[in-house]
N, C-alpha and C positions, 0 to 999 in steps of 0.2 A: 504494500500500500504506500504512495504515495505523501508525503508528511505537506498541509495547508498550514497557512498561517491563525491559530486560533485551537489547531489539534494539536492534543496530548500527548505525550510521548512515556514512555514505562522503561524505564533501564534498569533491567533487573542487576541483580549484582554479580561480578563476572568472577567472583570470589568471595569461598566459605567467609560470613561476620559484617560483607559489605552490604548492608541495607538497598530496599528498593528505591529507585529516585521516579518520581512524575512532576512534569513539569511542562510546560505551555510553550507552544512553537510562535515567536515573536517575528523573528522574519527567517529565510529561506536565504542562503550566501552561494551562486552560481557559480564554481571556476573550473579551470580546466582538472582539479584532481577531481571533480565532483560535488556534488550540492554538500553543503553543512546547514546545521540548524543552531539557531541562536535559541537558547532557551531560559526560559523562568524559570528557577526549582521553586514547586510547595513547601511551604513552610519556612524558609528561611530570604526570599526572593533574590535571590543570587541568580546573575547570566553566566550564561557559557555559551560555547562552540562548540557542538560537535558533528562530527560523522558519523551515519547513520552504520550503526553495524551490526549486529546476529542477535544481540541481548538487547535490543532495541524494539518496542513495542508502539505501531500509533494507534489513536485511539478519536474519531473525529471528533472535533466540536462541538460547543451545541448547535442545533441545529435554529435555522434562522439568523444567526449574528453574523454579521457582516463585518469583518475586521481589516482594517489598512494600517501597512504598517509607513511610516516615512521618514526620510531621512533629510536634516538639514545641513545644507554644505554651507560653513562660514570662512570666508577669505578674510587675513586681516596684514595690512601693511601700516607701517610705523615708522616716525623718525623719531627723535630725541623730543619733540614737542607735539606730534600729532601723531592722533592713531584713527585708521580706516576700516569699517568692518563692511562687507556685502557679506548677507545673507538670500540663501537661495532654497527656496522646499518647492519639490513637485508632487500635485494632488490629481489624483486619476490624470489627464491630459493638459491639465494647466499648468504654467510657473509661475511663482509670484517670487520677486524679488527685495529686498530690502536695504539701503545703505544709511550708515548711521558712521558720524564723526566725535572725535573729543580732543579738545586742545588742554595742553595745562598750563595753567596758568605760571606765570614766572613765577611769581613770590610760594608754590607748591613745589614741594619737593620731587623728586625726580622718581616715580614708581608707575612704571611702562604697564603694572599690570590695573592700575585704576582705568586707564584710558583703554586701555582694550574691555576691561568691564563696560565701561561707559558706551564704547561705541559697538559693540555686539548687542550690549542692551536696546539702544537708539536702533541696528537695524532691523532686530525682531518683533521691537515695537512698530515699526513698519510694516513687517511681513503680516505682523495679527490686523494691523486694520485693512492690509487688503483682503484678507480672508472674510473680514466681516461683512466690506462693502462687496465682495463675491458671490457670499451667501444671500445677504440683501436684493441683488442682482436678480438671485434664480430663485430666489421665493416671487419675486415682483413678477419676473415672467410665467412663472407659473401659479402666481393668483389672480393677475393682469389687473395689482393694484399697488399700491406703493405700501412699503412695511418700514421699522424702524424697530431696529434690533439694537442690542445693549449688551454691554462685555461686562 
């Protein structure tokens, strides 16, 4: 059986004392040795990485839920006084991107990792209102009336 994002996994233990492990298929990892599965464990919610092997059990999801997993790609360039961050997430067939800046101030002392906060912060904060005004979008065309959503 193939392993979805949202099915269960059962790894039994490949040696007398080591406990059974279940845990939740997060996303699906493509390469040329072959798929890996990022996983949740039960009970303590720790990820990993594995490869599907003999002691390995799926188990589908529940049924009905519909789960996406995504990934967001953040670039950040920096001098001695400015730092740049683009954010980037794609959702089914769309991209939304976001850039966000942070300068420091002279009389601030010199700590490169405030400004990358700040300006990672600044472009996520962009990427979440374009997902708002997105959803806003496709509720409107498909009530064929205008809506006003809230974060």
């Amino acid at each position: 059986m193939e392993a979805h994002i949202g099915d269960h996994v059962i790894v039994e233990g490949a040696k007398v004392g080591l406990a059974r492990r279940r845990g939740e298929v997060l996303e699906i990892l493509h390469g040329a040795g072959g798929s890996r599965l990022r996983i949740r464990w039960e009970g303590n919610d720790h990820e990993s990485v594995i490869a599907p092997g003999p002691d390995l059990r799926i188990e589908a999801g529940e049924g009905g839920v519909d789960r996406i997993s995504l990934r967001i790609d953040i670039s950040v360039t920096e001098d001695a006084d400015h730092c740049e961050a683009v954010a980037r997430v794609r959702m089914r067939e769309r991209e939304f991107s976001g850039w966000g800046r942070a300068r420091r101030n002279p009389s601030d002392p010199e700590m490169p990792v405030v400004g990358e906060e700040l300006a990672v912060a600044r472009a996520l904060s962009e990427v979440s209102h374009q997902l708002v005004v997105a959803a806003a979008d496709s509720l409107e065309s498909a009530l064929g009336r205008p809506v006003a959503l809230h974060v």
